[in-house]
N, C-alpha and C positions, 0 to 999 in steps of 0.2 A: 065231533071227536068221540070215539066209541072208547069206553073204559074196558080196560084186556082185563079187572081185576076178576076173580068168581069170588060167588059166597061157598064159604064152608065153614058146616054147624061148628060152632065152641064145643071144645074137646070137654071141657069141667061141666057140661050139661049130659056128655053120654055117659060121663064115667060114673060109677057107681057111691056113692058117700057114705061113707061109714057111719054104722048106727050110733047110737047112744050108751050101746052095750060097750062099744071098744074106748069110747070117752072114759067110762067107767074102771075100765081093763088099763086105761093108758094112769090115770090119777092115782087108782089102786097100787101098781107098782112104784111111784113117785115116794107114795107113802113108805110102799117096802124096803124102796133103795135107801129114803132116810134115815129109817130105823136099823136097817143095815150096816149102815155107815156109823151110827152113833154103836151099836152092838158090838161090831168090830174095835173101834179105839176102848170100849171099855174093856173089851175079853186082852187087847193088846196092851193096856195098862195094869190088869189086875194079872196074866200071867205072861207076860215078855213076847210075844207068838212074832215071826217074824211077817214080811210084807208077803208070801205064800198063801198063809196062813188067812189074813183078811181076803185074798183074791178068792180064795174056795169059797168061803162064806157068803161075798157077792155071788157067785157062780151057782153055790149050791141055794140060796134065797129066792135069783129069778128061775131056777127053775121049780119051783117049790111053786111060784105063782105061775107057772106054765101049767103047769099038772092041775092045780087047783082049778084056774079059769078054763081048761079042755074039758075036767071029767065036770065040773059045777055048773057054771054058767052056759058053757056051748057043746052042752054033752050030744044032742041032735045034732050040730049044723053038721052041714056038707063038708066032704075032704079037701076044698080047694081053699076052706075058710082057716085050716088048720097054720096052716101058713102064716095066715093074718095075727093070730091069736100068739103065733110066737116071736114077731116080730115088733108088735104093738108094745112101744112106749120103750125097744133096745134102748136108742141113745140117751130120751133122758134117765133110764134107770143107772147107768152108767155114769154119766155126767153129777147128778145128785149123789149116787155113792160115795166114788171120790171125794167130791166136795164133802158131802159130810164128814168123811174119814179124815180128810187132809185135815179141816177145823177144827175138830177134836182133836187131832196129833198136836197142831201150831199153840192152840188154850194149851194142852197139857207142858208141853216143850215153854214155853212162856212163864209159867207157876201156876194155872188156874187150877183147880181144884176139880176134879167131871165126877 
């Protein structure tokens, strides 16, 4: 009995892995969106700002680290890595903003004290 199966290469062997730089670019933002998140409910506690108001601030933050990590870190690389560099770390910076924002809404909204 002849096996009809073929071999073909593993796809995660041709594709290319991201260095240690975008490890760096991806945690770097983590950090930004928390501090983000925590900045916003204190500027929305100490002057009224409505939920606008925090979405510019996440908006205008990642890109703040777009800009920094293009002309900083990967002022050389190639045009195709541009891509890479604005893409790396969207969801959880997103994810972690909220989060932070929303906790610091729920503490204040509760009686805690921020």
């Amino acid at each position: 009995m002849a096996s009809t199966k073929t071999s073909k290469p593993d796809n995660s062997a041709t594709k290319p892995q991201p260095t240690a730089a975008f490890d760096k670019l991806y945690w770097t933002r983590i950090g930004m969106a928390a501090l983000a998140g925590v900045g916003t409910q204190a500027l929305n506690q100490a002057y009224g700002f409505d939920w606008s108001f925090g979405v510019s601030i996440g908006i205008g933050v990642y890109l703040i680290s777009y800009y920094l990590a293009l002309y900083g870190w990967y002022r050389g690389a190639p045009r195709e890595l541009q891509g890479k560099v604005y893409t790396t770390g969207v969801g959880g910076y997103v994810m972690v903003f909220l989060f932070t924002w929303m906790l610091g809404f729920t503490l204040q909204t509760a009686g805690y004290p921020l």
